[in-house]
gemmi code that builds the backbone of each chain (N, CA, C; Angstrom):
import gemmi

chains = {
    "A": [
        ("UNK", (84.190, 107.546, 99.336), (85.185, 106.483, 99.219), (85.392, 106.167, 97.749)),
        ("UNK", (86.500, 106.280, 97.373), (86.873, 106.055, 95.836), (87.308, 104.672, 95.566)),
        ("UNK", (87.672, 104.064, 96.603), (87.936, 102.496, 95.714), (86.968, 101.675, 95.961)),
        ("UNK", (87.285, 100.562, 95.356), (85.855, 99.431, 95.117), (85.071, 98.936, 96.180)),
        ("UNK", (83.779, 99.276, 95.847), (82.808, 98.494, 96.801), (82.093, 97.825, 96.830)),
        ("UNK", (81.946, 96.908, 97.787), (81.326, 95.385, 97.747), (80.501, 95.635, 98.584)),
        ("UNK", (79.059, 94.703, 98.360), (78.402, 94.727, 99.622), (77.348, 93.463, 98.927)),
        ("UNK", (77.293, 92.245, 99.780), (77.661, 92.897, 101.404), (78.881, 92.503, 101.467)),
        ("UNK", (79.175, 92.779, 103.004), (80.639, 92.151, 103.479), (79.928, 90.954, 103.754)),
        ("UNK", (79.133, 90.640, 104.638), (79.000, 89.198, 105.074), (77.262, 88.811, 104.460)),
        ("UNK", (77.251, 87.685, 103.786), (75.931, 86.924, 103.209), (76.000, 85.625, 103.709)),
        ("UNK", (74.736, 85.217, 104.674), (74.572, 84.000, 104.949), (73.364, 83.748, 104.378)),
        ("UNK", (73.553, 82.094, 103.546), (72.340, 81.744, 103.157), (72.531, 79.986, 103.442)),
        ("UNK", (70.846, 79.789, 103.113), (71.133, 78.267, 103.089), (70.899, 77.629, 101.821)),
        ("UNK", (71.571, 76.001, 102.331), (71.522, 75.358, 100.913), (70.412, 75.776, 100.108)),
        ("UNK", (70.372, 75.928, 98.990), (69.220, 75.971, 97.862), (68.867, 77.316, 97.874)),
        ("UNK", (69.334, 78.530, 98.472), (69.128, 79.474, 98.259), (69.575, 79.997, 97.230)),
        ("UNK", (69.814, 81.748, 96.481), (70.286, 82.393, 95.946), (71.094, 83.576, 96.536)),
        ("UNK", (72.513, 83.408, 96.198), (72.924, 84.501, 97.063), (73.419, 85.846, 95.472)),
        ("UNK", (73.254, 87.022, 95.948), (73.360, 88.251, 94.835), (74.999, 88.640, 95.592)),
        ("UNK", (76.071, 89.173, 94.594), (77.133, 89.522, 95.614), (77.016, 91.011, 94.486)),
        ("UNK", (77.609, 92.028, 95.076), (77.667, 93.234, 93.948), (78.657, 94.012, 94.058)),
        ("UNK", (79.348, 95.028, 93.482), (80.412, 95.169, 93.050), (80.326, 96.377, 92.300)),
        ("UNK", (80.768, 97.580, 92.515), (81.008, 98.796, 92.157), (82.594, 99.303, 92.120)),
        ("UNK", (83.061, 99.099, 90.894), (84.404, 99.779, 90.281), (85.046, 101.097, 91.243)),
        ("UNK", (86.252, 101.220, 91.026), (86.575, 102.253, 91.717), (86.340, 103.213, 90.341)),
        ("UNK", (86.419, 104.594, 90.806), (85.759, 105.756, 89.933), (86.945, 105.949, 88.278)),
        ("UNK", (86.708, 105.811, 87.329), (87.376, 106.329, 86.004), (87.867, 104.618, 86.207)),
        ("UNK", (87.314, 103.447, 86.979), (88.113, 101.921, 86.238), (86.265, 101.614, 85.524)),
        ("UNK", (86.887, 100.842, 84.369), (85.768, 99.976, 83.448), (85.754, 98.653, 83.464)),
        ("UNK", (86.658, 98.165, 84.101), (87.148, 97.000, 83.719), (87.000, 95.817, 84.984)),
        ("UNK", (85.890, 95.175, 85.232), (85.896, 94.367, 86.487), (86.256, 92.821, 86.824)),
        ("UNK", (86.920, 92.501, 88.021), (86.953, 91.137, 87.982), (86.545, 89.963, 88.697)),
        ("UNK", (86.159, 89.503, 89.147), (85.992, 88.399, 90.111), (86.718, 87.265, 90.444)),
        ("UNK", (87.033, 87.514, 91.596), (88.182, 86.155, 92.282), (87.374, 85.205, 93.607)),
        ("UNK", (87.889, 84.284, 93.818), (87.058, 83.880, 94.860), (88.085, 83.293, 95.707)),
        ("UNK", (88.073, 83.258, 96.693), (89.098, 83.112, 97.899), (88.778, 81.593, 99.057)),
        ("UNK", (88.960, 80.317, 98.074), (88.467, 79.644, 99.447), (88.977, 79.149, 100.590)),
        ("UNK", (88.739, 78.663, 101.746), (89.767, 79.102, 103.235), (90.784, 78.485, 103.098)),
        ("UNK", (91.737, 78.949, 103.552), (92.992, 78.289, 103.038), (93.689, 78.156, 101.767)),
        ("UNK", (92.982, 78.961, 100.619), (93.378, 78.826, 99.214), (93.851, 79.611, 98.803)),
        ("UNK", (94.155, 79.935, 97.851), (94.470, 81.227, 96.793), (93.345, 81.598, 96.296)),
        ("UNK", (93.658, 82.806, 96.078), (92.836, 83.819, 95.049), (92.366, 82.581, 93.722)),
        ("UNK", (91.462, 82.752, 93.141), (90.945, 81.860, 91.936), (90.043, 82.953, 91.063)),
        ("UNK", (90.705, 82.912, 89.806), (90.356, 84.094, 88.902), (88.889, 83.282, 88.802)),
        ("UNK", (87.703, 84.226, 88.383), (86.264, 83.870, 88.136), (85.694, 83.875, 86.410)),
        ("UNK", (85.723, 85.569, 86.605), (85.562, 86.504, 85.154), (85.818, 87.448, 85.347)),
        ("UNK", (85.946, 88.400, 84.357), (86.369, 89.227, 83.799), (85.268, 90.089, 82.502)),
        ("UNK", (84.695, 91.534, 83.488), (83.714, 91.861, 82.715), (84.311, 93.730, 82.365)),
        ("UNK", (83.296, 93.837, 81.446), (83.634, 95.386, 80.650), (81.925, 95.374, 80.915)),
        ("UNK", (81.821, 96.807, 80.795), (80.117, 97.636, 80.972), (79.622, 96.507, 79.543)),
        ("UNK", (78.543, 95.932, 79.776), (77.417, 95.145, 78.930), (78.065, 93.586, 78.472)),
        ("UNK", (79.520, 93.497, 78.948), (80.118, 92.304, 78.015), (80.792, 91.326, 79.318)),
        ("UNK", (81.065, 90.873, 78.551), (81.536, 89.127, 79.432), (82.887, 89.151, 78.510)),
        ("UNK", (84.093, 89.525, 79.225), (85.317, 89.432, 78.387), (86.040, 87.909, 78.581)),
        ("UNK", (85.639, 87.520, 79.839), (86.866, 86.259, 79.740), (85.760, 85.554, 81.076)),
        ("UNK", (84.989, 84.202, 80.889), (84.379, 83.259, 82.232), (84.833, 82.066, 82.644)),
        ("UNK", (86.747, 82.056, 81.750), (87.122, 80.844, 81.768), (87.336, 80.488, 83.814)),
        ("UNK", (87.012, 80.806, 84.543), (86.911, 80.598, 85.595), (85.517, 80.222, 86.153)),
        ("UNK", (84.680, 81.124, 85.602), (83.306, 80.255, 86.494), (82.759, 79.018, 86.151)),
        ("UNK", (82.259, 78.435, 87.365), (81.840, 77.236, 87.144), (80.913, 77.308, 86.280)),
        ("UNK", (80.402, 75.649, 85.495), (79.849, 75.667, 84.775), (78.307, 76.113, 84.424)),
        ("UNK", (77.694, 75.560, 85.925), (76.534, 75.535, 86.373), (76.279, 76.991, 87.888)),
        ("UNK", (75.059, 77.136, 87.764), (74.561, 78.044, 89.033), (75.192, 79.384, 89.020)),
        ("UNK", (76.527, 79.757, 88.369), (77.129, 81.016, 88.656), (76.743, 82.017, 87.177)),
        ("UNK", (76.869, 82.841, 87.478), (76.698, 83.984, 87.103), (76.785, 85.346, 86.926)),
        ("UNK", (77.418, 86.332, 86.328), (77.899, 87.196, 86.249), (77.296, 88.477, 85.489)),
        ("UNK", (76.855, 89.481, 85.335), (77.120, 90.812, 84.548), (77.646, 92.190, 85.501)),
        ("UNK", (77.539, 93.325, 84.316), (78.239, 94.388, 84.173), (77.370, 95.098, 83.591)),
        ("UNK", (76.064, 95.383, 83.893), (75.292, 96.283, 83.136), (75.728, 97.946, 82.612)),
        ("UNK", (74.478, 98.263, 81.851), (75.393, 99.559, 81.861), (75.332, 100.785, 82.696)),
        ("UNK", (74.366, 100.663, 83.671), (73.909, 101.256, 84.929), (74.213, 100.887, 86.286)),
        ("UNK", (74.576, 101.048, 87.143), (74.861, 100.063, 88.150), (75.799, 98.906, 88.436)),
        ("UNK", (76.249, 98.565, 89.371), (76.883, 97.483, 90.008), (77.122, 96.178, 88.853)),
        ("UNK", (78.174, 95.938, 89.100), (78.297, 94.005, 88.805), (78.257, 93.641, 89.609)),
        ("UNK", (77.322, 92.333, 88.893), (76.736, 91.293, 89.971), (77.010, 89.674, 89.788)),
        ("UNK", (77.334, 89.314, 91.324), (78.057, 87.802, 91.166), (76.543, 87.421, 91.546)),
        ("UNK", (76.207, 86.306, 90.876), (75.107, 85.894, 90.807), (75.063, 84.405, 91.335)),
        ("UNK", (74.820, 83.809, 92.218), (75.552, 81.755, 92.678), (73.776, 81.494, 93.089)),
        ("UNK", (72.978, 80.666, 92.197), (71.639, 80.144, 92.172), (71.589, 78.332, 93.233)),
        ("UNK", (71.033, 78.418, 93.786), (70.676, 77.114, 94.667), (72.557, 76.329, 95.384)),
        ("UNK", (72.879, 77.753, 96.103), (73.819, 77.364, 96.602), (74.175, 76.096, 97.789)),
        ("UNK", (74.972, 75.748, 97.662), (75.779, 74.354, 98.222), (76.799, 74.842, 99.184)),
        ("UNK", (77.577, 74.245, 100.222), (78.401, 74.506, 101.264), (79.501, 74.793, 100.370)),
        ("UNK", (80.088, 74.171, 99.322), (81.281, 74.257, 98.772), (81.497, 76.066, 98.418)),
        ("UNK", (79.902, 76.493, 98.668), (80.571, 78.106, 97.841), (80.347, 78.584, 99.306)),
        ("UNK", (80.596, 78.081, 100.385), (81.352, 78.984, 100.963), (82.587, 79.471, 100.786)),
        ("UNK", (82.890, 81.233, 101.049), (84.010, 81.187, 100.624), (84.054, 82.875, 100.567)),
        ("UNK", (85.209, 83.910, 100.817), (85.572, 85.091, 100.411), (85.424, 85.326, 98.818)),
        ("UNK", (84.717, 86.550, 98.090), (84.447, 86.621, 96.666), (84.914, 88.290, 96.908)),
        ("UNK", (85.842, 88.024, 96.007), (86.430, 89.381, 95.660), (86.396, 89.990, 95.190)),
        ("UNK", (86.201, 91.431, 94.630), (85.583, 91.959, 93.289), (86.872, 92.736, 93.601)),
        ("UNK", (88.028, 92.808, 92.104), (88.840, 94.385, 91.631), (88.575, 94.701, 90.133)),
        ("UNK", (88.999, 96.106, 90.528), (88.646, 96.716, 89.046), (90.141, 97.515, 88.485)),
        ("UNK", (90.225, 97.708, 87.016), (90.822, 97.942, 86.902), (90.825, 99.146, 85.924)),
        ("UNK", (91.763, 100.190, 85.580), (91.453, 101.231, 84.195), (91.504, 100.890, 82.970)),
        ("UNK", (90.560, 101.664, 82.355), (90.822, 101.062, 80.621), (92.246, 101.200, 80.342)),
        ("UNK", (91.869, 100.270, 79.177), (93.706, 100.468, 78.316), (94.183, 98.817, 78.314)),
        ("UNK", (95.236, 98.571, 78.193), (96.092, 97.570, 77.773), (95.963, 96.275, 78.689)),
        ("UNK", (95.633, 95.183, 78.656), (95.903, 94.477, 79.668), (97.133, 94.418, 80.540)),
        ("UNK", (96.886, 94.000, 81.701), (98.178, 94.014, 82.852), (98.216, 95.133, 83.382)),
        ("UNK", (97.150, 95.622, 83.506), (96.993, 97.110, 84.387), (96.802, 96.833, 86.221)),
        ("UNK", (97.635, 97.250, 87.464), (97.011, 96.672, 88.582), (95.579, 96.429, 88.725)),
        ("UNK", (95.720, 95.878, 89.370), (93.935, 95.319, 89.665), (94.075, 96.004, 91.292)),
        ("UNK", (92.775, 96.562, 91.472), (92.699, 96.865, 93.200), (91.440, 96.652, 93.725)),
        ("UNK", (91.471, 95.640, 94.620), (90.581, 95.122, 95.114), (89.537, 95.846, 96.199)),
        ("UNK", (88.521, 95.657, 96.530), (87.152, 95.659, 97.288), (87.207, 94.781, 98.659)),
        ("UNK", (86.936, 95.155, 99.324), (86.880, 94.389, 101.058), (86.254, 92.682, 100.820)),
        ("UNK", (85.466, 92.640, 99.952), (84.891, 91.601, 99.430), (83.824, 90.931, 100.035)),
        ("UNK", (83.205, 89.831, 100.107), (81.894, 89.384, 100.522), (81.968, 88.034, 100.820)),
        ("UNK", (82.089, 87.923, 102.218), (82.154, 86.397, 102.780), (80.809, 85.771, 102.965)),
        ("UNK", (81.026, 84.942, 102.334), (79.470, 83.910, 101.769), (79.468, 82.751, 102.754)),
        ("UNK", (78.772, 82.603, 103.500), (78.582, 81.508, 104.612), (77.239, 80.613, 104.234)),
        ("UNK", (77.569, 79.322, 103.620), (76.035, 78.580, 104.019), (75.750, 77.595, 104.794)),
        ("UNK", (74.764, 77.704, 105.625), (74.244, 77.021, 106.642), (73.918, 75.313, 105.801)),
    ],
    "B": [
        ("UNK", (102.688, 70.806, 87.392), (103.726, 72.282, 87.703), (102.564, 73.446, 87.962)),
        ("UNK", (102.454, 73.850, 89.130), (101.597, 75.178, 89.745), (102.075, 76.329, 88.443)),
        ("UNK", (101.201, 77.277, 88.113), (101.497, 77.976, 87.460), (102.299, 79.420, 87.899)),
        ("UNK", (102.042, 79.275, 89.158), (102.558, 80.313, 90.128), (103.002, 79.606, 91.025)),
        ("UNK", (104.303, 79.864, 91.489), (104.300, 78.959, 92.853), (105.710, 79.878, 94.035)),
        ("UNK", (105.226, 79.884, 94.821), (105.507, 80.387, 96.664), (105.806, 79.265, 97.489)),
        ("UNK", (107.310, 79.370, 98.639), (106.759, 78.639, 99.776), (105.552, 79.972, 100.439)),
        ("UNK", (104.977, 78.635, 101.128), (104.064, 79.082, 101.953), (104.482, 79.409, 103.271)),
        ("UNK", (105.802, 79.206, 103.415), (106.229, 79.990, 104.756), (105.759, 78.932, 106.235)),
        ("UNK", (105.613, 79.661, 107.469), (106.367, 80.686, 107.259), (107.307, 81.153, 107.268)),
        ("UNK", (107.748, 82.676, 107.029), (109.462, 82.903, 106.729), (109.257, 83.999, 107.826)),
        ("UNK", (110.073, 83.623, 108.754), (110.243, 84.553, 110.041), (111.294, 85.642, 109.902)),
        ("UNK", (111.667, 86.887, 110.272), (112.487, 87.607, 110.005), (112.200, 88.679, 111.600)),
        ("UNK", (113.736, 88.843, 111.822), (113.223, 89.799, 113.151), (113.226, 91.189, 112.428)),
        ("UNK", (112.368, 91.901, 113.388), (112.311, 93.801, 113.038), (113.682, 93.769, 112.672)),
        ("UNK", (113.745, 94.773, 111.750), (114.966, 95.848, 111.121), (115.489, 95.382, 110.357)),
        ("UNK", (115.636, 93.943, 109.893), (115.816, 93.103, 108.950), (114.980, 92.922, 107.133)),
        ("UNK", (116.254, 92.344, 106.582), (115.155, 92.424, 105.387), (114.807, 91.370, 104.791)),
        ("UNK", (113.301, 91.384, 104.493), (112.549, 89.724, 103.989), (112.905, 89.785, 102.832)),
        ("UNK", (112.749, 89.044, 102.420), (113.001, 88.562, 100.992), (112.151, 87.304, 100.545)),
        ("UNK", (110.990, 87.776, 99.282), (109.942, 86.780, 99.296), (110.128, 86.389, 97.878)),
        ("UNK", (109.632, 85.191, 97.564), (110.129, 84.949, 96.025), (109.320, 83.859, 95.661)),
        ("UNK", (108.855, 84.102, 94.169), (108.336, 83.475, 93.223), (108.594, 83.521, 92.135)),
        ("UNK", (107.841, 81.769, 91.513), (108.718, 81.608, 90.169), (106.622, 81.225, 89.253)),
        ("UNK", (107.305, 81.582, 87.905), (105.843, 81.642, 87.332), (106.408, 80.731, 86.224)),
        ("UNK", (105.390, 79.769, 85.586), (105.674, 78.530, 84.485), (105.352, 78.958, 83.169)),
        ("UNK", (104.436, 80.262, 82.902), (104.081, 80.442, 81.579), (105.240, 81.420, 81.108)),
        ("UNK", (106.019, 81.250, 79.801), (106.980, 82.469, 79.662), (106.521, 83.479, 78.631)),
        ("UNK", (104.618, 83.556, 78.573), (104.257, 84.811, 77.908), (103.819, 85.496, 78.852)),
        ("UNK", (103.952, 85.846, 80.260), (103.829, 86.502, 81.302), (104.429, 87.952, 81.353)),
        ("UNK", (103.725, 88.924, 81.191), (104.034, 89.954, 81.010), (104.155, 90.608, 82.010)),
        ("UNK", (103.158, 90.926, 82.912), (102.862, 91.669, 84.401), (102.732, 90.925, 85.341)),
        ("UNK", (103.341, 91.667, 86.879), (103.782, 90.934, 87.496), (103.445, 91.691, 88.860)),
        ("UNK", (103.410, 91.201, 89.666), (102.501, 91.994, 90.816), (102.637, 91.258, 92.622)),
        ("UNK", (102.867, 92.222, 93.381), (102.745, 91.367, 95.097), (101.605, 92.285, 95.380)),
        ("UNK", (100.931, 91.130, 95.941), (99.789, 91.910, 97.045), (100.093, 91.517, 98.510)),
        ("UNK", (99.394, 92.270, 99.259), (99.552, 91.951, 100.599), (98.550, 91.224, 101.380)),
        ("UNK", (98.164, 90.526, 102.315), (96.852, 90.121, 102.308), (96.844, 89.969, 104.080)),
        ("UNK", (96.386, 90.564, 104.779), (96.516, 90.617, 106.035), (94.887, 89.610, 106.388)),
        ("UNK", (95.092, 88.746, 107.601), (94.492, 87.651, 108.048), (92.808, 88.396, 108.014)),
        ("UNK", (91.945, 87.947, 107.145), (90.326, 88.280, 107.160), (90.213, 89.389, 106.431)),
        ("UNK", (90.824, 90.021, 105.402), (91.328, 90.958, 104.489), (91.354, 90.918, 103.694)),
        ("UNK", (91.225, 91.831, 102.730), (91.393, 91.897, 101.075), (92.741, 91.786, 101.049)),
        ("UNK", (93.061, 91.546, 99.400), (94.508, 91.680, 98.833), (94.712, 93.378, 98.764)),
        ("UNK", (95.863, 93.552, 99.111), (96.387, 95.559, 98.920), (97.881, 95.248, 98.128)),
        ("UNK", (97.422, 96.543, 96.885), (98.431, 96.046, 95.625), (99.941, 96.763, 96.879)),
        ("UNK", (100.710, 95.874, 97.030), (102.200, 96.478, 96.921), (102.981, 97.249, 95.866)),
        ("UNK", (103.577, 96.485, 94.767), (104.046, 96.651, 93.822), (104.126, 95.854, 92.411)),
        ("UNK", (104.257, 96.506, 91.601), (103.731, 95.485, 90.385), (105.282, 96.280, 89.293)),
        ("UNK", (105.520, 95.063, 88.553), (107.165, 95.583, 87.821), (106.577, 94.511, 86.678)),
        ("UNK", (107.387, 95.354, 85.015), (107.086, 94.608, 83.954), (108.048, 94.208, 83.309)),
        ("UNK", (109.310, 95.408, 83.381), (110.770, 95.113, 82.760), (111.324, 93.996, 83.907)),
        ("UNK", (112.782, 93.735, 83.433), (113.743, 93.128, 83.950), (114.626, 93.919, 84.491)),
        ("UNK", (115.245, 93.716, 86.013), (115.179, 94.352, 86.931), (114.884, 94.698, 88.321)),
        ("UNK", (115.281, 95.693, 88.977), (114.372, 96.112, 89.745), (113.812, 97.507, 89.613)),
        ("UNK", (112.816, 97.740, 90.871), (111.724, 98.520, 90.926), (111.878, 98.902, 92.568)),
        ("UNK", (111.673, 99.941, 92.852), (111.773, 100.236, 94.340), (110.763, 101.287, 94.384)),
        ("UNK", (110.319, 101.141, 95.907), (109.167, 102.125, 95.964), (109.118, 102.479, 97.620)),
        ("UNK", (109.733, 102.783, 98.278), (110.043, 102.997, 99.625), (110.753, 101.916, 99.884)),
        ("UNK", (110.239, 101.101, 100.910), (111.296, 99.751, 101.882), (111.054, 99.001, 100.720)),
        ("UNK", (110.124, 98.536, 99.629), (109.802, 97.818, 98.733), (110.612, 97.815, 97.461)),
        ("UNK", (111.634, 96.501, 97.159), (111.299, 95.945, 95.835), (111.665, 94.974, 95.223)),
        ("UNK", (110.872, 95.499, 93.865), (110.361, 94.132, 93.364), (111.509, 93.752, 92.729)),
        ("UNK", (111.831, 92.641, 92.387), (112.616, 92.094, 91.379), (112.273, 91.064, 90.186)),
        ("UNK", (112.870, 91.641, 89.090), (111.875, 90.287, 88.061), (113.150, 89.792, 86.573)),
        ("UNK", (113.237, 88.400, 86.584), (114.376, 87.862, 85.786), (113.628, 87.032, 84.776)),
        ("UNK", (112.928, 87.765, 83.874), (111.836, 86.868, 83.048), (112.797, 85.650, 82.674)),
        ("UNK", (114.218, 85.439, 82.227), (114.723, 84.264, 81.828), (114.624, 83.170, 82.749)),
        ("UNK", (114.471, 83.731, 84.278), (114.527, 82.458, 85.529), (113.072, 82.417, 85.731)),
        ("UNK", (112.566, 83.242, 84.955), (110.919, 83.191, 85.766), (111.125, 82.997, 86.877)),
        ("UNK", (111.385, 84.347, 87.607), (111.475, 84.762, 88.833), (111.092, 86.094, 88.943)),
        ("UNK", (110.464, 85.990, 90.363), (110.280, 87.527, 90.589), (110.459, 87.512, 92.250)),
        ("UNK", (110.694, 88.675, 92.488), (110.862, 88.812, 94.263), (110.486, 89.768, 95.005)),
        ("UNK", (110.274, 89.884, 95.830), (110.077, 91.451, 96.831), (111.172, 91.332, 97.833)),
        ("UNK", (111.497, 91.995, 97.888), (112.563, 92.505, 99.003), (112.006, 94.031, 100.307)),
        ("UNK", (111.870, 93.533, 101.267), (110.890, 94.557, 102.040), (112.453, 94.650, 103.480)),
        ("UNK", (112.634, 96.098, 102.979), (113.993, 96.537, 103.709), (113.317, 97.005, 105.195)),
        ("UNK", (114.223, 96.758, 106.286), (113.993, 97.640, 107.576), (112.667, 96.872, 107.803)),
        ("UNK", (112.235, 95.677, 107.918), (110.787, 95.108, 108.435), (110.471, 95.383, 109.519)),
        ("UNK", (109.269, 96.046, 109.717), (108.253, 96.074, 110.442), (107.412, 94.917, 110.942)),
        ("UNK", (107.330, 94.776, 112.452), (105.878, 94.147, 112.730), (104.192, 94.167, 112.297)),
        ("UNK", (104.041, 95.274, 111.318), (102.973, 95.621, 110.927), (103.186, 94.653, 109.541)),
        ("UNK", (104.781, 94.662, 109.232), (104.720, 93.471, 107.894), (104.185, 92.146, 107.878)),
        ("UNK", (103.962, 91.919, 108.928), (103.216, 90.591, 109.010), (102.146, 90.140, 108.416)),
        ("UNK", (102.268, 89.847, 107.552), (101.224, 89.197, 106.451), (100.981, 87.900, 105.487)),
        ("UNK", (100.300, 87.607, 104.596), (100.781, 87.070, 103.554), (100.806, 87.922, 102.598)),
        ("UNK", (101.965, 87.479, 101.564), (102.210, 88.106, 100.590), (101.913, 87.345, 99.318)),
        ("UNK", (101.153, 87.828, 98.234), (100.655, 86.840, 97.388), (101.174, 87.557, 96.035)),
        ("UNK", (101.982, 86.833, 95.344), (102.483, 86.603, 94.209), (101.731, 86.896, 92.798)),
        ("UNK", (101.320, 87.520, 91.863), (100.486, 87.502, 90.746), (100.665, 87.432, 89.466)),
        ("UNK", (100.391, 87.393, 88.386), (100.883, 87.382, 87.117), (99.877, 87.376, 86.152)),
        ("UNK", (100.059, 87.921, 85.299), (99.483, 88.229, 84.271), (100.347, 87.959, 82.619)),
        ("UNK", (99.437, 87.048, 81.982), (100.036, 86.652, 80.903), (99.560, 87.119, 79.752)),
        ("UNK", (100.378, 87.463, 78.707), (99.897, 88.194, 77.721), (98.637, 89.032, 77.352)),
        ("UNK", (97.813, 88.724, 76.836), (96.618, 89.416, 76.147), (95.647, 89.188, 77.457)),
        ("UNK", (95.627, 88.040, 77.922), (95.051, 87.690, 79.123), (94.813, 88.968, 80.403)),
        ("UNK", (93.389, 89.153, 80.843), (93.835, 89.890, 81.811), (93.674, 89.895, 83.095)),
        ("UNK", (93.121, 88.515, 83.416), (93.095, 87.858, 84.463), (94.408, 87.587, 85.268)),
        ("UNK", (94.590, 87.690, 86.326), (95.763, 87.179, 87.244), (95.413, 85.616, 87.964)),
        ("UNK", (96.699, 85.098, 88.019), (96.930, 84.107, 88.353), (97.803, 84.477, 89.627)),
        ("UNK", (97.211, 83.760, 90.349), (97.935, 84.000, 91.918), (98.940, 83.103, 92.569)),
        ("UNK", (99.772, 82.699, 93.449), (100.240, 81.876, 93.685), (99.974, 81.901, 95.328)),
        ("UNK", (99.375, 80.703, 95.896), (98.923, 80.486, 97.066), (99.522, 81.424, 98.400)),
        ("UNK", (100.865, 81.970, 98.128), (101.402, 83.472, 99.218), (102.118, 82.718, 100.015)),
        ("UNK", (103.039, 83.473, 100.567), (104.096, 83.173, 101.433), (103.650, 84.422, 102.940)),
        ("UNK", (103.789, 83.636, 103.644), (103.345, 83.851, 105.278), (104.807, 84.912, 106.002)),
        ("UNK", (104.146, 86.000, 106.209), (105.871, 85.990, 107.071), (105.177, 87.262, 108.366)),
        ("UNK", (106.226, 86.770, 108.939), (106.318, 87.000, 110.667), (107.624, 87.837, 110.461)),
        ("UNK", (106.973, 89.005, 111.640), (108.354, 89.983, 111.488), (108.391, 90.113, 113.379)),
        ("UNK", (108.958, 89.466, 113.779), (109.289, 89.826, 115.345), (110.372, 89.930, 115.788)),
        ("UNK", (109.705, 90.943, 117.285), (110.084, 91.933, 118.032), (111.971, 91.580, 118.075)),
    ],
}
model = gemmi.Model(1)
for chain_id, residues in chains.items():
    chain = gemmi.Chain(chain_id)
    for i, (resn, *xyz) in enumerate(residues, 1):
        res = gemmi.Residue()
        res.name, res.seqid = resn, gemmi.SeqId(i, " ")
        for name, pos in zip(("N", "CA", "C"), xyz):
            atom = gemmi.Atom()
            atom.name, atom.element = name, gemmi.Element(name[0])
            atom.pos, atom.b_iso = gemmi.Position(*pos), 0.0
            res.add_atom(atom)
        chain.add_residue(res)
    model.add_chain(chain)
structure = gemmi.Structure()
structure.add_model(model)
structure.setup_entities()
């Protein structure tokens, strides 16, 4: 399968837990993003990562969230001592190097349920 | 002022007919421009994305974009019942490469 993959699809945790969400680029994209989808909402940009860097986090919250792009492996949405409010669809697309405004194509994504 | 903004529908249209979905964006350094599709418990699936002024066609699909009205549109010819979706609006502003979405317009294509 060549385009982006998320896993899991479905994470249930409870309050005060840690939930890991992860995120693998589609093949020849560098460029990853995170959106979060809450019910009934729009898409909500997160960040925006390149292999080792943090290009843009004007979306994540201030506290508990978390993000990288190592240079091995998966990006990882990272949400520490989660709360009901992050329930919610988390989207990971990636996109190809080069110029900004390149499509973005998204991943099945990872519905976060907390008890 | 939403930075993206859609009715939310929905906009009903019978088969064989053509929808016509439309959004207007508030920033005018908006460069790229984009519909996704988003079917109920689903990811977004890129439709079409247009940067000039104009249109853009790509089968039953297209886009239209009037950077002076900050407007953009899809036009989806010969609708299908499988069109039934939301359709979500995107944009991308300058150097920026984050998208900004606009909450999507709902549409029903029946029999």
């Amino acid at each position: 399968n060549a385009g982006v993959m998320q896993n899991p699809r479905h994470l249930v945790r409870r309050r005060g837990q840690e939930a890991r969400l992860r995120c693998s680029p589609m093949k020849g994209h560098s460029h990853v993003y995170w959106y979060r989808q809450l019910p009934e909402e729009g898409l909500k940009f997160m960040v925006y990562l390149q292999k080792e860097n943090i290009i843009d986090e004007s979306g994540m919250p201030k506290e508990r969230f978390s993000a990288e792009f190592p240079k091995e492996g998966p990006s990882i949405l990272r949400i520490q001592q989660v709360v009901r409010g992050d329930s919610a669809a988390y989207f990971c697309a990636s996109s190809p190097p080069g110029s900004s405004g390149q499509p973005q194509h998204f991943g099945d994504g990872t519905r976060l349920s907390i008890l | 002022q939403k930075e993206v903004e859609q009715n939310s529908g929905p906009l009903s249209v019978p088969e064989g007919a053509i929808a016509s979905l439309n959004c207007t964006y508030s920033d005018r350094g908006s460069q790229s421009f984009f519909w996704y599709r988003q079917y109920s418990g689903k990811s977004p699936e890129l439709i079409m994305f247009i940067y000039s002024n104009g249109d853009k066609e790509d089968g039953r699909f297209t886009a239209q974009l009037n950077k002076a009205s900050q407007y953009v549109s899809l036009l989806i010819r010969d609708s299908q019942p499988s069109d039934s979706a939301t359709y979500l609006c995107a944009v991308n502003t300058g150097t920026a490469s984050k998208l900004t979405f606009g909450t999507g317009t709902r549409l029903q294509v029946t029999l």
